[in-house]
C-alpha positions as CSV (number, residue, x, y, z in Angstrom):
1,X,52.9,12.9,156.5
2,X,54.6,14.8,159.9
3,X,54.6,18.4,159.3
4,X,58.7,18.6,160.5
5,X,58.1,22.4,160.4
6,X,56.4,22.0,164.1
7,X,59.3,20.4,165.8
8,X,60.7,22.0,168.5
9,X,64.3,23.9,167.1
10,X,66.3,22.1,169.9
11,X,65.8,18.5,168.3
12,X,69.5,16.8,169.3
13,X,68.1,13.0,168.6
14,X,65.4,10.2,168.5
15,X,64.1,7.3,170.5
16,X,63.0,4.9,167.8
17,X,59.9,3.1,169.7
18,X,57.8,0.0,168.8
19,X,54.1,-0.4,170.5
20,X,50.7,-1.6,171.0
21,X,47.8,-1.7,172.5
22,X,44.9,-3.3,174.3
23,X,41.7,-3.0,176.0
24,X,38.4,-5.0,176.9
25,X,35.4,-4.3,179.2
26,X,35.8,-6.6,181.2
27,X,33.4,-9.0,182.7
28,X,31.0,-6.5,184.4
29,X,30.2,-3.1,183.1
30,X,28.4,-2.7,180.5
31,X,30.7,-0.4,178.6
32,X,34.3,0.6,178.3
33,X,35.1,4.0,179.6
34,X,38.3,3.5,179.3
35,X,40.4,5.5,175.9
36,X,43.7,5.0,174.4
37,X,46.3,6.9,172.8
38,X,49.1,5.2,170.8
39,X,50.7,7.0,168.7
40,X,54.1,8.8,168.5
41,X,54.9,10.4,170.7
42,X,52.2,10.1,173.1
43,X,51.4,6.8,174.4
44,X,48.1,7.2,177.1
45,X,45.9,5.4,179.3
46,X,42.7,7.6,179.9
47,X,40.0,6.1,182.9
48,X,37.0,7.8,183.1
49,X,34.2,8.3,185.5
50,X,31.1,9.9,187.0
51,X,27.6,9.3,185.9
52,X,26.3,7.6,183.0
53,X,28.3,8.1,179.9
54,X,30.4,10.7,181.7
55,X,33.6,9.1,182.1
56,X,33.1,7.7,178.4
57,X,33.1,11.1,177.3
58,X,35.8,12.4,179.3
59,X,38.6,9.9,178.8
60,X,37.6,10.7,175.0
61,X,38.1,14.1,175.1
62,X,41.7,13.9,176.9
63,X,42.6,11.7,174.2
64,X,41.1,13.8,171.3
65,X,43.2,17.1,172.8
66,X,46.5,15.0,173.5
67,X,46.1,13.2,169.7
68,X,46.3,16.8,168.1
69,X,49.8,16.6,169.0
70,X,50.7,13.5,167.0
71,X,51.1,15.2,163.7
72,X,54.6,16.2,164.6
73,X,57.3,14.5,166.1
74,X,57.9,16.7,168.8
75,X,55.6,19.0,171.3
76,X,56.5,22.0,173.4
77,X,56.0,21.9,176.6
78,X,53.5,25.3,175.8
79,X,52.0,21.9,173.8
80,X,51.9,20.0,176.3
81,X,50.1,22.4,179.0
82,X,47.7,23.7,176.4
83,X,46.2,20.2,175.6
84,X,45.9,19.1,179.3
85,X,44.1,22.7,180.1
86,X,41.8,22.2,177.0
87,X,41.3,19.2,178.0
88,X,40.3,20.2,181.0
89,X,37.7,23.1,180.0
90,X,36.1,21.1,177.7
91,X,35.0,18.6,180.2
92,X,34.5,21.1,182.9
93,X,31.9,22.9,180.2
94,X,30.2,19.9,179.4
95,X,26.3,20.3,180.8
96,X,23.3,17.9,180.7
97,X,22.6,15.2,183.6
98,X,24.1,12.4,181.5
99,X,27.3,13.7,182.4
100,X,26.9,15.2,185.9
101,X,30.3,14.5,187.5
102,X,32.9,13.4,184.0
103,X,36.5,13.1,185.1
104,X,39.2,10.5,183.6
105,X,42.3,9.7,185.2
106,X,45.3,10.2,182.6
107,X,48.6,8.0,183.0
108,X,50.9,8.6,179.7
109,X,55.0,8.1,178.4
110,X,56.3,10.3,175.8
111,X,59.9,10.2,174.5
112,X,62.6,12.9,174.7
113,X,66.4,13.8,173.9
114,X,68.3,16.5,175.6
115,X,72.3,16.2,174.3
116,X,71.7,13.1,172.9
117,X,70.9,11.6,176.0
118,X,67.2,9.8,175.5
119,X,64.2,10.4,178.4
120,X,61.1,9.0,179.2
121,X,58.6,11.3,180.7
122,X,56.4,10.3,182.4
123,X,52.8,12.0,183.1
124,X,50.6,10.7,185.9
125,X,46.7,12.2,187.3
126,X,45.1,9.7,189.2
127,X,45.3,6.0,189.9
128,X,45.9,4.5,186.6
129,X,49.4,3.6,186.4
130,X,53.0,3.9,184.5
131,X,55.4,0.7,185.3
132,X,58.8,0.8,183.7
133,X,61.2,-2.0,183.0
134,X,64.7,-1.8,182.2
135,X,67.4,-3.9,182.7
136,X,67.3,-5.7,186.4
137,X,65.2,-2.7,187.6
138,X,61.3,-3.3,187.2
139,X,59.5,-0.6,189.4
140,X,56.4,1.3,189.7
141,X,57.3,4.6,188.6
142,X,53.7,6.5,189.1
143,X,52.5,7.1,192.7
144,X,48.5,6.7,192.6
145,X,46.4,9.7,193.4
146,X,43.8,7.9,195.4
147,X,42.5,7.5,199.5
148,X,44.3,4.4,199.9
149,X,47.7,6.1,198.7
150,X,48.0,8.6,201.3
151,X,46.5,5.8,203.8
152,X,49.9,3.9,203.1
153,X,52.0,6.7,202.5
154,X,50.9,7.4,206.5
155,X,51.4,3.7,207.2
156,X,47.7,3.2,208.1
157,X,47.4,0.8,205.4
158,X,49.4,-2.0,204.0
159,X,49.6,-2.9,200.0
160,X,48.1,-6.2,201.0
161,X,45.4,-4.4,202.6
162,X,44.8,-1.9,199.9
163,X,43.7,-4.1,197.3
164,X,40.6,-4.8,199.1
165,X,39.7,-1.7,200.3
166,X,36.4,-0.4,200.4
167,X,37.7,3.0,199.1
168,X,40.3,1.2,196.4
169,X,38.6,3.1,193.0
170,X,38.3,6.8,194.8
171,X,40.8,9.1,193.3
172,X,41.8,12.3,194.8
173,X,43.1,13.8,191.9
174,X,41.5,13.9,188.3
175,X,41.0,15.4,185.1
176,X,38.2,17.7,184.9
177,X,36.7,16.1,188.8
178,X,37.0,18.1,191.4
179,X,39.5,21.0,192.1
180,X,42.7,19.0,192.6
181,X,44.4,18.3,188.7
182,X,47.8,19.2,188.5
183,X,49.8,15.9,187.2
184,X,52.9,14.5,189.0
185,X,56.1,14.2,186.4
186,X,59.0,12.0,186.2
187,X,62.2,12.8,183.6
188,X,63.9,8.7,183.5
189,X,66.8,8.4,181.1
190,X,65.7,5.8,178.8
191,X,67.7,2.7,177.0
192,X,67.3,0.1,174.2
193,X,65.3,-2.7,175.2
194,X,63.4,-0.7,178.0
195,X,59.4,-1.5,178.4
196,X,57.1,1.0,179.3
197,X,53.3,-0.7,180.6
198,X,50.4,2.2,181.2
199,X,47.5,0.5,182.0
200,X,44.3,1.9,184.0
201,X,43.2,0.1,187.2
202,X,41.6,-2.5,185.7
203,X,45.0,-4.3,185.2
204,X,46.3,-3.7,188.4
205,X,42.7,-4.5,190.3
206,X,43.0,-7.7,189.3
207,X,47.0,-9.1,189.1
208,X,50.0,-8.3,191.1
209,X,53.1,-6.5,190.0
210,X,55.0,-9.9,189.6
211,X,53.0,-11.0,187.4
212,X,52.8,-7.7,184.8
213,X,56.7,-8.4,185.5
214,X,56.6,-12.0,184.7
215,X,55.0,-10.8,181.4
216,X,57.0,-7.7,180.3
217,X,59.9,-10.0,180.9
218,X,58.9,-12.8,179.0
219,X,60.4,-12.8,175.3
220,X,57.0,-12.3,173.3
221,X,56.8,-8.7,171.2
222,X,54.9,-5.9,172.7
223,X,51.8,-6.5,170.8
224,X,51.5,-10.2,172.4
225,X,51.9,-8.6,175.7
226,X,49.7,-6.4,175.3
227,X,46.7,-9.0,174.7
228,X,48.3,-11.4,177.2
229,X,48.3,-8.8,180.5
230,X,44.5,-8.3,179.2
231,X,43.5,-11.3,179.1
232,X,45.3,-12.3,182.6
233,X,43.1,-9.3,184.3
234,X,40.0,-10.8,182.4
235,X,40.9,-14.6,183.5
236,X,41.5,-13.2,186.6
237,X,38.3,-11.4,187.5
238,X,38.1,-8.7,184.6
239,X,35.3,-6.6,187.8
240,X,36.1,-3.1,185.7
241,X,37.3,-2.1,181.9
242,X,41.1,-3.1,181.6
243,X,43.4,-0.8,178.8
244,X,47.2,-1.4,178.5
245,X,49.7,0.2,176.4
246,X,53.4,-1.1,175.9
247,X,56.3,0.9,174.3
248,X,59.7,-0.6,173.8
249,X,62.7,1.4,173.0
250,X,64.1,0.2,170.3
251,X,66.9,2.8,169.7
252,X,68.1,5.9,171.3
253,X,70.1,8.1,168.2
254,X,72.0,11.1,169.1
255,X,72.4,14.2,167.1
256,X,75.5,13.0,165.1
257,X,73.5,9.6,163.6
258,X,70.5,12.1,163.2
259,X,72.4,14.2,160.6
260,X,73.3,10.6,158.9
261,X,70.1,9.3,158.9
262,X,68.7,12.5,157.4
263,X,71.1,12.2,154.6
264,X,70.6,8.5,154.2
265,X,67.0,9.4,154.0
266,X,67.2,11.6,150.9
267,X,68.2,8.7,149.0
268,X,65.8,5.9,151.1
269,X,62.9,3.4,149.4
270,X,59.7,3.9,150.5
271,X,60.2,1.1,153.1
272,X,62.5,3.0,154.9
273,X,60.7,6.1,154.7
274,X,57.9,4.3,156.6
275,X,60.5,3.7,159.4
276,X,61.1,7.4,159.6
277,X,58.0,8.3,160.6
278,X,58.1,6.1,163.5
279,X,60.8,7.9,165.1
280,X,60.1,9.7,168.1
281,X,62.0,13.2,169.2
282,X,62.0,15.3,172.2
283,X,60.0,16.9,174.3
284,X,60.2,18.7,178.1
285,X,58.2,18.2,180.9
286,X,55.3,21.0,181.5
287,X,56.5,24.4,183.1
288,X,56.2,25.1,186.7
289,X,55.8,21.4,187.4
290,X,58.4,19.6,189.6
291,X,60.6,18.2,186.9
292,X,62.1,14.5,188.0
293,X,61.3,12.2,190.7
C-alpha cells in the first residue's frame, strides 16, 4: 500500500500510465549489465560498465536508490537529487578489483502535474536513450553523452557515420565514472495516448529510429512492444545487452476529477482500488538543473 502521507502537498492531478518491460543479453556477452526500473513513477533504463561485474553492480545500485522512491506516488525534487547522489557515492565507494572502473548510464521518464497540466520529465546521463511519441511528432528527445555526439554536434561526423564508429560505446558522462555526472532534463507536456521508449544502446546499436517508430506506432499494447523492439535488436545483431521500457499515458486528471475520484474511491470495490494505485502524480525536475529543453 502507497504511504499518501509522502506526497508532495502541491499534488493538483494524475497521469494514469500503463507499462512494461524488457530485456535480453543479447547474442554476445556473457551477462546482462543492463537494470530496469518500472514502477510508478519512475520508469529507467540503467547501462552499466567497467571491469568485470562492475557495470552489473552499478546499474543495480542506481536502480536500488531510485526504487526507494516508488512507495509513494510522488517525489520531491530534494528526492530526486538525494537518490541520484547516493547513488552516486555508493558506487564511487565501492573497492576490490572486480569492480575497478563501475559506472552505468541512467535514461528515465517520470510523470508530473503542475495546474492540472500533465509533464513528462525526462532524465538523461549518458548514451542510453529517451524517444517520445505523441501524436504526428516522434523525436528523440535525449541528446547522448558520448564522443561521437559532440563529433556531430561539430559536424565532424554524420549519423550515418556514427553508427560505425570506432568510439560509438564511449560515454563522456556517467554515473559514478569519471568526474563529469550531472544529468541533462527535459519538462514535455504530456497527452493521452503518448509513448514513452527508454531503452539502453543496445536497441539503438542495432535498429534505426524508423523502425522503433514503425513499432511504437503499430497498434499492439506496450507489453508486446516491448518484447517486439527486443527481439528486432536481437534478430538484428543483438552485439551488447538490449533493455526497453514503454509507458503510455493513458489519462491526464486534473485537480477537480482528483477530488471526484477520491470521493468515488471511498465507496470503490477492490478492483478499482487496484486502479488507484496505478496512478501516477507529480514531481519537479532536480534544483539547479536547467529545467526544459
Amino acid at each position: 500500500m502507497i504511504d499518501r502521507s509522502l506526497s508532495d502537498p502541491d499534488v493538483q492531478g494524475t497521469i494514469r500510465v500503463v507499462s512494461a518491460d524488457a530485456t535480453h543479453v543479447g547474442h554476445v556477452r556473457a551477462t546482462n549489465e543492463d537494470s530496469i526500473l518500472n514502477a510508478t513513477p519512475i520508469y529507467m533504463v540503467a547501462d552499466g560498465m567497467g571491469g568485470h561485474n562492475a557495470g552489473e553492480v552499478a546499474s543495480a545500485i542506481a536502480v536500488e536508490e531510485f526504487a526507494k522512491l516508488t512507495i509513494q506516488q510522488n517525489v520531491t525534487v530534494e528526492q530526486l537529487g538525494e537518490a541520484l547522489d547516493s547513488a552516486a557515492d555508493r558506487i564511487g565507494a565501492l573497492g576490490g578489483e572486480s569492480t575497478l572502473g563501475a559506472g552505468t548510464t541512467v535514461a528515465a521518464v517520470a510523470t508530473m502535474v503542475l495546474d492540472g497540466v500533465g509533464y513528462w520529465v525526462v532524465m538523461n546521463l549518458g548514451d542510453s536513450r529517451v524517444y517520445r511519441l505523441s501524436g504526428e511528432i516522434f523525436e528523440q528527445v535525449s541528446v547522448d553523452h558520448s564522443v561521437v555526439q559532440e563529433l556531430m554536434d561539430r559536424g565532424d561526423l554524420t549519423p550515418e557515420e556514427a553508427r560505425v564508429h570506432p568510439y560509438r560505446h564511449m560515454v563522456t558522462r556517467a554515473l559514478g565514472a569519471g568526474p563529469e555526472s550531472d544529468p541533462d532534463y527535459w519538462l514535455i507536456p504530456a497527452e493521452a495516448g503518448d509513448r514513452m521508449l527508454i531503452c539502453s544502446d543496445g536497441l539503438t546499436g542495432e535498429i534505426d529510429d524508423r523502425s522503433i517508430e514503425r513499432m511504437l506506432r503499430g497498434p499492439s499494447d506496450v507489453r508486446t512492444v516491448s518484447k517486439d523492439l527486443v527481439r528486432l535488436a536481437l534478430d538484428s545483431g543483438g552485439r551488447d545487452n538490449v533493455s526497453v521500457v514503454v509507458v503510455e499515458a493513458l489519462e491526464i486528471i486534473g485537480r477537480d476529477a482528483l477530488v471526484e475520484s477520491a470521493s468515488d474511491h471511498r465507496t470503490s470495490s477492490p478492483d478499482e482500488d487496484d486502479l488507484v494505485e496505478e496512478d501516477t502524480l507529480p514531481r519537479r525536475v532536480r534544483e539547479g538543473q536547467d529545467g526544459a529543453r
